[in-house]
PyMOL Python script that loads the backbone (N, CA, C, O; Angstrom):
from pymol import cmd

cmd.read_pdbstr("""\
ATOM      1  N   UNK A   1     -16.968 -14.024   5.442  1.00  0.00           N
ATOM      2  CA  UNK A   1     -16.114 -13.244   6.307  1.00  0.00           C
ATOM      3  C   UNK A   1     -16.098 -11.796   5.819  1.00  0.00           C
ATOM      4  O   UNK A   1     -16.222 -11.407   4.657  1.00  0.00           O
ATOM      5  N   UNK A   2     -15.911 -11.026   7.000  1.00  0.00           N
ATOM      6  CA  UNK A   2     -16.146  -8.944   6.273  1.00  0.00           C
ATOM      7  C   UNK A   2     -14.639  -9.055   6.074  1.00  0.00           C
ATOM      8  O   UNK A   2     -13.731  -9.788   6.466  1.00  0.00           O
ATOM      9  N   UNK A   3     -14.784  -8.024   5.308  1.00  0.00           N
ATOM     10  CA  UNK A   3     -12.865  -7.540   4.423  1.00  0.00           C
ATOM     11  C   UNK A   3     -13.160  -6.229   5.841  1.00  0.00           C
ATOM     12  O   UNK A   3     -14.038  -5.593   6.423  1.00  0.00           O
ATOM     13  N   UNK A   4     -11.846  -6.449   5.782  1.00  0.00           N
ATOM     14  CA  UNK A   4     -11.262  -5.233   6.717  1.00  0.00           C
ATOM     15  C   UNK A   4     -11.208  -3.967   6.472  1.00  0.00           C
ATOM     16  O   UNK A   4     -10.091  -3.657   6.057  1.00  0.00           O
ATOM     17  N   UNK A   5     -12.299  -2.650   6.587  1.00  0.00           N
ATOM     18  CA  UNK A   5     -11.970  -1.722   5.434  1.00  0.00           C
ATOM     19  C   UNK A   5     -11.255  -0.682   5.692  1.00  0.00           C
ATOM     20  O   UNK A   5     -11.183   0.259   4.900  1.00  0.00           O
ATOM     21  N   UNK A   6     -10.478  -0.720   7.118  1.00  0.00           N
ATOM     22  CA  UNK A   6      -9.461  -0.203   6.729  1.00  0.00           C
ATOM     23  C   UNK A   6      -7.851  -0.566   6.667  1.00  0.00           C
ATOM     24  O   UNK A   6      -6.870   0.095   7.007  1.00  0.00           O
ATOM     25  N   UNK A   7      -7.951  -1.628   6.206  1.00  0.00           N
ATOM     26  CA  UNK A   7      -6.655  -2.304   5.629  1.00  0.00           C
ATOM     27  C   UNK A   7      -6.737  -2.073   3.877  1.00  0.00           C
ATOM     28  O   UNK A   7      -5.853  -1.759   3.080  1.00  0.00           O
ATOM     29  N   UNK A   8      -8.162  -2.368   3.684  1.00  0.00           N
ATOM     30  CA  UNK A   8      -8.310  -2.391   2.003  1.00  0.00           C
ATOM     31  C   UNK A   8      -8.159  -0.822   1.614  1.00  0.00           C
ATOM     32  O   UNK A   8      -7.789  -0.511   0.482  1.00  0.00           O
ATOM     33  N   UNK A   9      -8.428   0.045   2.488  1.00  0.00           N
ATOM     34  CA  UNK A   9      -8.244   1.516   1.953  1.00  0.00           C
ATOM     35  C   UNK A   9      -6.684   1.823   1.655  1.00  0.00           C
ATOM     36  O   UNK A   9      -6.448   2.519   0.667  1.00  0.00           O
ATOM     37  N   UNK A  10      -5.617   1.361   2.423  1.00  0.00           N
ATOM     38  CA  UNK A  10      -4.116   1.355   2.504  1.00  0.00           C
ATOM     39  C   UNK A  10      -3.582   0.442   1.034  1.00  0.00           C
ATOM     40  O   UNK A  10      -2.496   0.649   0.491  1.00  0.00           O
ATOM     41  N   UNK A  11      -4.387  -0.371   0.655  1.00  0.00           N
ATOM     42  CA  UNK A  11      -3.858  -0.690  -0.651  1.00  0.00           C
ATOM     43  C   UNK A  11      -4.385  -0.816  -1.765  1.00  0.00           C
ATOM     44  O   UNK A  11      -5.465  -0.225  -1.786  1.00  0.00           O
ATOM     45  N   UNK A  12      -4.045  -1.494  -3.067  1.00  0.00           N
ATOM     46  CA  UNK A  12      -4.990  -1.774  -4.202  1.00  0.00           C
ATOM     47  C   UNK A  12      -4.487  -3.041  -4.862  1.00  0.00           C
ATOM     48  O   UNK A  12      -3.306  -3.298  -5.097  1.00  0.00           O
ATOM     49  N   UNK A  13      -5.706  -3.919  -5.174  1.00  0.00           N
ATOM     50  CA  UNK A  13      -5.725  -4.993  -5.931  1.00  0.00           C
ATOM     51  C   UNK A  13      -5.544  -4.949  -7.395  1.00  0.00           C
ATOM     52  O   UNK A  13      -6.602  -4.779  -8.002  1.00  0.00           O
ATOM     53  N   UNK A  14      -4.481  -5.057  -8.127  1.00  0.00           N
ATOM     54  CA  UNK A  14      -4.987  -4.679  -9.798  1.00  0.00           C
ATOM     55  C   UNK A  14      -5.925  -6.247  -9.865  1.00  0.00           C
ATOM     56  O   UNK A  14      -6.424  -7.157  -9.203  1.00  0.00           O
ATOM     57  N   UNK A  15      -5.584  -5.465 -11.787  1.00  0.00           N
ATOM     58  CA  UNK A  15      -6.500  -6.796 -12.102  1.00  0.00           C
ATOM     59  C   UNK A  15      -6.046  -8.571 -12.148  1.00  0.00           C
ATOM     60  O   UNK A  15      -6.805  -9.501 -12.419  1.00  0.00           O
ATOM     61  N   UNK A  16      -4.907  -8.629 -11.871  1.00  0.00           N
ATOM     62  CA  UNK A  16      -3.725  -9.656 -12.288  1.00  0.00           C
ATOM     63  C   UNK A  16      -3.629 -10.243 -10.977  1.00  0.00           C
ATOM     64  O   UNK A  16      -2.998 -11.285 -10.801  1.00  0.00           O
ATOM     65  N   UNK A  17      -4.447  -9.398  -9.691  1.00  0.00           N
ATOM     66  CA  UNK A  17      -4.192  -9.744  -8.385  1.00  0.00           C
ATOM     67  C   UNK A  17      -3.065  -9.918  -7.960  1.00  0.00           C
ATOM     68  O   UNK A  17      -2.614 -11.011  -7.617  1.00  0.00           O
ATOM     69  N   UNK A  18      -2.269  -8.484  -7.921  1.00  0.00           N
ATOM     70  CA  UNK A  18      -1.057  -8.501  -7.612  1.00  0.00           C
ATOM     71  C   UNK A  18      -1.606  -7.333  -6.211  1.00  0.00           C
ATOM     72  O   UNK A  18      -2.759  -6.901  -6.220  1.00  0.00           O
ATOM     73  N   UNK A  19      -0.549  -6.919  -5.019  1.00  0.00           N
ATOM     74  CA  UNK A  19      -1.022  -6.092  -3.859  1.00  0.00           C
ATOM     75  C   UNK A  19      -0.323  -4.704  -3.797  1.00  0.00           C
ATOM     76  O   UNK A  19       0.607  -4.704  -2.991  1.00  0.00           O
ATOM     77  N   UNK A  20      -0.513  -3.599  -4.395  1.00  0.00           N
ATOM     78  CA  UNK A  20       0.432  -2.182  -4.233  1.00  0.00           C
ATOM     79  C   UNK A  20      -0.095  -2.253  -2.791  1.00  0.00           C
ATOM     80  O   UNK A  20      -0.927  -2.945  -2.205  1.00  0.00           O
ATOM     81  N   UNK A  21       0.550  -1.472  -2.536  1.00  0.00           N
ATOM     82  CA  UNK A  21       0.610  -0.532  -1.222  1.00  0.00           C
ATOM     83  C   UNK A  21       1.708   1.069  -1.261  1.00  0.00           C
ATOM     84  O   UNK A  21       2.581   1.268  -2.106  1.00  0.00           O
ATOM     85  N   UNK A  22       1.434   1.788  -0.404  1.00  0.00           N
ATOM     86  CA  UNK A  22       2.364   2.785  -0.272  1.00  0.00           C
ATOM     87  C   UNK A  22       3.756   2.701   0.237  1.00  0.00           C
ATOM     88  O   UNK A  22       3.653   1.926   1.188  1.00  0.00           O
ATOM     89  N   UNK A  23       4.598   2.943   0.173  1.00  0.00           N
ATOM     90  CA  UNK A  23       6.261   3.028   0.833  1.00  0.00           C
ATOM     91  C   UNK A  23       5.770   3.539   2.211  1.00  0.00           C
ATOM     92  O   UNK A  23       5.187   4.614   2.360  1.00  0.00           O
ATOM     93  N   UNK A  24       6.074   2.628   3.244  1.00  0.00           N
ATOM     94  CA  UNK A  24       5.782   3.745   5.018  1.00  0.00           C
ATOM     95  C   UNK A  24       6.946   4.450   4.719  1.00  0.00           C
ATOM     96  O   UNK A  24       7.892   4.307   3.945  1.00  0.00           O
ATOM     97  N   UNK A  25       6.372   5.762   6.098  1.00  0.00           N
ATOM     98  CA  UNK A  25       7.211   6.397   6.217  1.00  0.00           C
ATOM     99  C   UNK A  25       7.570   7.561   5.255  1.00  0.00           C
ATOM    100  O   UNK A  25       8.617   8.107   4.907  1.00  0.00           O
ATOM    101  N   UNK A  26       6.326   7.699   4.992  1.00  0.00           N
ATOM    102  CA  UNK A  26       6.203   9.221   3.696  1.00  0.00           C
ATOM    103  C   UNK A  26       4.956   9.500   3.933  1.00  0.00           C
ATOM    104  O   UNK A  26       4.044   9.358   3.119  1.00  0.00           O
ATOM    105  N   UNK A  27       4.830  10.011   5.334  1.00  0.00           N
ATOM    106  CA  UNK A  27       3.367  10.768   5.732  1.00  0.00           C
ATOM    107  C   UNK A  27       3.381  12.353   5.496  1.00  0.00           C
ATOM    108  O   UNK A  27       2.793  13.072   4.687  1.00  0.00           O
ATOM    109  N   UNK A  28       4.320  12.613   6.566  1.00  0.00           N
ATOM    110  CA  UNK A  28       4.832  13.986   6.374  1.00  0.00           C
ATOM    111  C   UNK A  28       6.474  14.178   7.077  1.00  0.00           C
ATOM    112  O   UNK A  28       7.378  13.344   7.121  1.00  0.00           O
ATOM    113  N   UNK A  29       6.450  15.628   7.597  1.00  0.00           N
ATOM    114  CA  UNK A  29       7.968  16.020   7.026  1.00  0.00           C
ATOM    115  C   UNK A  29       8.960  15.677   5.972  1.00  0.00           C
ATOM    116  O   UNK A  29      10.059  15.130   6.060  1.00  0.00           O
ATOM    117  N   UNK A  30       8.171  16.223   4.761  1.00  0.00           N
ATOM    118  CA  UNK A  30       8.601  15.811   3.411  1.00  0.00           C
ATOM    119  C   UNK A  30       8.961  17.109   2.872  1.00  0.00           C
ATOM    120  O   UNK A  30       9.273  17.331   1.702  1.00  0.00           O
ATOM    121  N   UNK A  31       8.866  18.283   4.198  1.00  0.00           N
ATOM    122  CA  UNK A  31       9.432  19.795   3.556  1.00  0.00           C
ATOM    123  C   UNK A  31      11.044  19.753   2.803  1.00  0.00           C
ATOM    124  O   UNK A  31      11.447  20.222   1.739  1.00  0.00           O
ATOM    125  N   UNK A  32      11.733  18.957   3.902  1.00  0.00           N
ATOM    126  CA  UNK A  32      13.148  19.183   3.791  1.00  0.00           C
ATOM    127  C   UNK A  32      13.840  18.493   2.872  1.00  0.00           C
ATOM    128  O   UNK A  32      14.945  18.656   2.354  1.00  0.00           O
ATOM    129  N   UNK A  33      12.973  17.675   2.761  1.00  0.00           N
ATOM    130  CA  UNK A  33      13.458  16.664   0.952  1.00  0.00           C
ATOM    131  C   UNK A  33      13.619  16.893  -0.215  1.00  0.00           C
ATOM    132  O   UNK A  33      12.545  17.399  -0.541  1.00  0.00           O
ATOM    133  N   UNK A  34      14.262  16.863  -1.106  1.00  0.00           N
ATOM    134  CA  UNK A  34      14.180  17.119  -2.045  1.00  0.00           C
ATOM    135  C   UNK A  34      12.841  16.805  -3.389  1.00  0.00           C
ATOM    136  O   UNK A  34      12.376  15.704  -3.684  1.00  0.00           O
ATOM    137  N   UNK A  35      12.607  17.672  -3.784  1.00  0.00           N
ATOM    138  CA  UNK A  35      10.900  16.994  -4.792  1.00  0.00           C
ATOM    139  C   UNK A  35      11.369  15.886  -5.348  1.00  0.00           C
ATOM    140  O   UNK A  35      10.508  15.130  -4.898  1.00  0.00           O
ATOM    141  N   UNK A  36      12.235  15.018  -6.136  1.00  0.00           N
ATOM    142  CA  UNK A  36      12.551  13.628  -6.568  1.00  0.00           C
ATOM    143  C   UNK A  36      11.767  12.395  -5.337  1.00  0.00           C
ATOM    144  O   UNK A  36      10.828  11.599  -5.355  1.00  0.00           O
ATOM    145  N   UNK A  37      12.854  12.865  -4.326  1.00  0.00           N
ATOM    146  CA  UNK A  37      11.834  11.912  -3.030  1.00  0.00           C
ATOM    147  C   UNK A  37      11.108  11.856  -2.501  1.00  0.00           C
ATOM    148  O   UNK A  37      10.900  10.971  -1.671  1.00  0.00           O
ATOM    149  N   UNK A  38      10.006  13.316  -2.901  1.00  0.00           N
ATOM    150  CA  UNK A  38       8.931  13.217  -1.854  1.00  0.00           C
ATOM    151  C   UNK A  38       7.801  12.775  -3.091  1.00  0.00           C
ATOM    152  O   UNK A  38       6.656  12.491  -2.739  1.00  0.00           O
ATOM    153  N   UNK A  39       8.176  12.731  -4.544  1.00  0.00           N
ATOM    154  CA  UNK A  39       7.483  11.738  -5.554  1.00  0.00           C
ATOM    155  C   UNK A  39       7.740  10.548  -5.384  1.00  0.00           C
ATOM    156  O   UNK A  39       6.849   9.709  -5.516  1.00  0.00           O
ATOM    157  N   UNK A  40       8.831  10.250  -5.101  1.00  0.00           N
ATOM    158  CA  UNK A  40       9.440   8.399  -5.532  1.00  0.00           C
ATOM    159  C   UNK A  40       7.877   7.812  -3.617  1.00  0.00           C
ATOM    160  O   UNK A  40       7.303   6.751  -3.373  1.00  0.00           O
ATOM    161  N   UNK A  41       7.871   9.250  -2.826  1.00  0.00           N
ATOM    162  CA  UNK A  41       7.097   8.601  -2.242  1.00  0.00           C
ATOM    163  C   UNK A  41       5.805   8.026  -2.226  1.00  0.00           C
ATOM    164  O   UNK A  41       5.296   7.235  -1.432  1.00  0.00           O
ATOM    165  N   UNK A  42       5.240   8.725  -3.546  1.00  0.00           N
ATOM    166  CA  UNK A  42       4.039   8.468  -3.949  1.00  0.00           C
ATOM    167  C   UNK A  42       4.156   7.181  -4.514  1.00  0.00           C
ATOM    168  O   UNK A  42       3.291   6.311  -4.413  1.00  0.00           O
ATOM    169  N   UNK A  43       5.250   7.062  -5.122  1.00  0.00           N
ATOM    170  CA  UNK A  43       4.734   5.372  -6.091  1.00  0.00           C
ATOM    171  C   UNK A  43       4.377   4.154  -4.891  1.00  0.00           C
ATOM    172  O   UNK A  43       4.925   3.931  -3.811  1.00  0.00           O
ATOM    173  N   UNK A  44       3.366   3.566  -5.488  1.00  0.00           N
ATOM    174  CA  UNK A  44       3.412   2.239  -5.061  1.00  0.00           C
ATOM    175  C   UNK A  44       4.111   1.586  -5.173  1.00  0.00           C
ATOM    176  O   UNK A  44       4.869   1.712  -6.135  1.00  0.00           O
ATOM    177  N   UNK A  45       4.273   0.520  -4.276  1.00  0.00           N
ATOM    178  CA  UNK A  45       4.598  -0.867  -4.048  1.00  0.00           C
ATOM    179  C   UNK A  45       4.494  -2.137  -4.059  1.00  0.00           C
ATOM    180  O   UNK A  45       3.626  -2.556  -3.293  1.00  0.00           O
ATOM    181  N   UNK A  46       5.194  -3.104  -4.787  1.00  0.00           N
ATOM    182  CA  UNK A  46       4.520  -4.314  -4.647  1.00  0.00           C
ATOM    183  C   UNK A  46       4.427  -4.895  -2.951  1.00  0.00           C
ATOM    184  O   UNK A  46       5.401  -5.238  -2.282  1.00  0.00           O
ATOM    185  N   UNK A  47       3.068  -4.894  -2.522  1.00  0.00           N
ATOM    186  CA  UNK A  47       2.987  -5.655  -1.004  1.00  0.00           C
ATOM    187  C   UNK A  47       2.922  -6.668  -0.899  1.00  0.00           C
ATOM    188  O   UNK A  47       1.998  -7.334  -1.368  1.00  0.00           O
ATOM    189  N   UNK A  48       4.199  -7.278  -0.034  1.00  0.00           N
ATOM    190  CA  UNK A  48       4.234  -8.897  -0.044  1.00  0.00           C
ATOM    191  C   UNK A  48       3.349  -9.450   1.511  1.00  0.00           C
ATOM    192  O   UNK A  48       3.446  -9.162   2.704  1.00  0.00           O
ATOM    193  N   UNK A  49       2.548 -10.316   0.744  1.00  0.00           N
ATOM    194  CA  UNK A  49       1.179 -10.368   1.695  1.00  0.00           C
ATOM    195  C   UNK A  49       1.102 -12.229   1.655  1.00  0.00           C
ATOM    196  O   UNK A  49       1.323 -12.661   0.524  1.00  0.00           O
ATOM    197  N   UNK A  50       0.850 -13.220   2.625  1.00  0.00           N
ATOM    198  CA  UNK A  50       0.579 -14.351   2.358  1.00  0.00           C
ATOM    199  C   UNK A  50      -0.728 -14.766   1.820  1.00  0.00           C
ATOM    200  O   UNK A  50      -1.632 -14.036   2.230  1.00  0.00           O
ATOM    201  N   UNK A  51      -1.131 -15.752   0.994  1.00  0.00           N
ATOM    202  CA  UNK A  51      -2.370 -15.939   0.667  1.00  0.00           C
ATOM    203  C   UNK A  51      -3.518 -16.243   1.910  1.00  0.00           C
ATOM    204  O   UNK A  51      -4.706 -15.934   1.825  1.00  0.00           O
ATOM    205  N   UNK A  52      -2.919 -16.879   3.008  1.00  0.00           N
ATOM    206  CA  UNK A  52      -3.646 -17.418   3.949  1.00  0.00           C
ATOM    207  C   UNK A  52      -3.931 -15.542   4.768  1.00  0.00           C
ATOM    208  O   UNK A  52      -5.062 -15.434   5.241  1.00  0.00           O
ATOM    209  N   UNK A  53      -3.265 -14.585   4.876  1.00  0.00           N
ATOM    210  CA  UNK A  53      -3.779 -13.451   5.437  1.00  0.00           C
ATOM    211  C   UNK A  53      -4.552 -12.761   4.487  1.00  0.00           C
ATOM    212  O   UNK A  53      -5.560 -12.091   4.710  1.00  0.00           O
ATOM    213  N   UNK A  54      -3.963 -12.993   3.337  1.00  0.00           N
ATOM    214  CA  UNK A  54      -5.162 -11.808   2.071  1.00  0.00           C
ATOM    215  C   UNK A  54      -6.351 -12.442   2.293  1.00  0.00           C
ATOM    216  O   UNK A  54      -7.322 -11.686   2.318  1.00  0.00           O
ATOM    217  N   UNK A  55      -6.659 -14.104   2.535  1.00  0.00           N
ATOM    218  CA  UNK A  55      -8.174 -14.237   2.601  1.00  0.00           C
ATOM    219  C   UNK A  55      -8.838 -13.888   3.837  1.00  0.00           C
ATOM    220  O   UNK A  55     -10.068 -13.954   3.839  1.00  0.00           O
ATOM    221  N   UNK A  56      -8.158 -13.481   5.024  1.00  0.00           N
ATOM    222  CA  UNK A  56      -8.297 -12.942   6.061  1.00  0.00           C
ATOM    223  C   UNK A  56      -8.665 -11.414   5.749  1.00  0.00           C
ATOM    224  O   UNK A  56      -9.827 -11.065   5.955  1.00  0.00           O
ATOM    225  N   UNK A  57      -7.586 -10.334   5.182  1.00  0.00           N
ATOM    226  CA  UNK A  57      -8.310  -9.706   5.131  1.00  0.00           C
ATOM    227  C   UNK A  57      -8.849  -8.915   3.521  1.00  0.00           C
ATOM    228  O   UNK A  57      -9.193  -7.737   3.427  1.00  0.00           O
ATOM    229  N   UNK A  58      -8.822  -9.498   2.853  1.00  0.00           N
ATOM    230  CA  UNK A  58      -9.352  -8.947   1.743  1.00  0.00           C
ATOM    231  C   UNK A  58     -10.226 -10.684   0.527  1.00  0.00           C
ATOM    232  O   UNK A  58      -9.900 -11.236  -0.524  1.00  0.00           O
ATOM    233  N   UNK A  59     -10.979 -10.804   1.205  1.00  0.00           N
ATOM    234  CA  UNK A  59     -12.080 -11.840   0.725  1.00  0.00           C
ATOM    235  C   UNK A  59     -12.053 -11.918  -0.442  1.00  0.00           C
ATOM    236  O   UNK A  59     -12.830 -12.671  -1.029  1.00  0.00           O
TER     237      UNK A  59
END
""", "prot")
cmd.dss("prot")
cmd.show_as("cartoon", "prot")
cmd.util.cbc("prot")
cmd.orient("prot")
């Protein structure tokens, strides 16, 4: 089966096979924010994903 590549670009697999992803909703208009939150927007996330869709889309 092909991995989806652009679902796999939106997140990352470590090595422990755990799923980050980004926080939605921190694309832009991040002028008016304060710099604390428009970092906390950068961190990843743990993405809660089922096993039966990760083999769907990330093989």
């Amino acid at each position: 089966m092909k991995t989806n590549k652009s679902f796999t670009k939106r997140i990352r697999v470590t090595k422990n096979n755990k799923v980050l992803a980004r926080k939605p909703g921190f694309n832009h208009f991040n002028a008016k924010q304060k710099r604390t939150t428009q970092l906390q927007g950068k961190k990843l996330q743990n993405f809660k994903i089922t096993s039966k869709s990760r083999q769907r889309f990330i093989p």
